[in-house]
N, C-alpha and C positions, 0 to 999 in steps of 0.2 A: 242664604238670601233667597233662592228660588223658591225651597221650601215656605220658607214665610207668606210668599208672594200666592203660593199657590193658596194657603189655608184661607187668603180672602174670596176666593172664588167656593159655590157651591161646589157639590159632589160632580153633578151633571155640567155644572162649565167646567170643572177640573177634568171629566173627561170627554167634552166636546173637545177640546183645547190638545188634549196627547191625541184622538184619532185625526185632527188635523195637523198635527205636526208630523206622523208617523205615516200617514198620508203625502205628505207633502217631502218626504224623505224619498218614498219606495217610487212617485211619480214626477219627482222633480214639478208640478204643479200642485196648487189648489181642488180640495173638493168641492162637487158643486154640494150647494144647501141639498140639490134633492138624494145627492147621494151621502152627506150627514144623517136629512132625515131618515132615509131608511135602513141606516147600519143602525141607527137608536129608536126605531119604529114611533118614531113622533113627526109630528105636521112641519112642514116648510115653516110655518112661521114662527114654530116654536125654537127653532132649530136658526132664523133669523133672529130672535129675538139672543138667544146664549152668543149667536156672533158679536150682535151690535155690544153688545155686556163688555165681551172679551175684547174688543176693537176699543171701545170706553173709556176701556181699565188700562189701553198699552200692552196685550198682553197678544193682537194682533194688529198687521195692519194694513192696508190697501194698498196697492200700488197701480197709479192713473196709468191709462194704456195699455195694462194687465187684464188677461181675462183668465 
């Protein structure tokens, strides 16, 4: 099933998606957008825009009072 799940995302949210998770393993938090954008040398909003996709889709998600 994950597999499947994954094939609906692009290449580049498929691996926005595993440095945030492998990210969020080794730091017990979130990374920020600017440190996405520049392990993947693209712009904050490019790098906003693959979250809001993946957030979208269920495949991440927000927690209020979390930073």
């Amino acid at each position: 099933m994950h597999n499947m799940l994954i094939k609906q995302l692009t290449k580049k949210q498929a691996q926005v998606l595993d440095y945030v998770k492998k990210f969020q393993q080794k730091h017990n938090y979130s990374p920020a957008l600017s440190n996405i954008a520049e392990h993947f040398n693209v712009s904050i909003p490019t790098i906003h825009q693959h979250i809001d996709y993946l957030k979208r889709k269920g495949y991440l998600k927000t927690q209020k009072g979390v930073k």
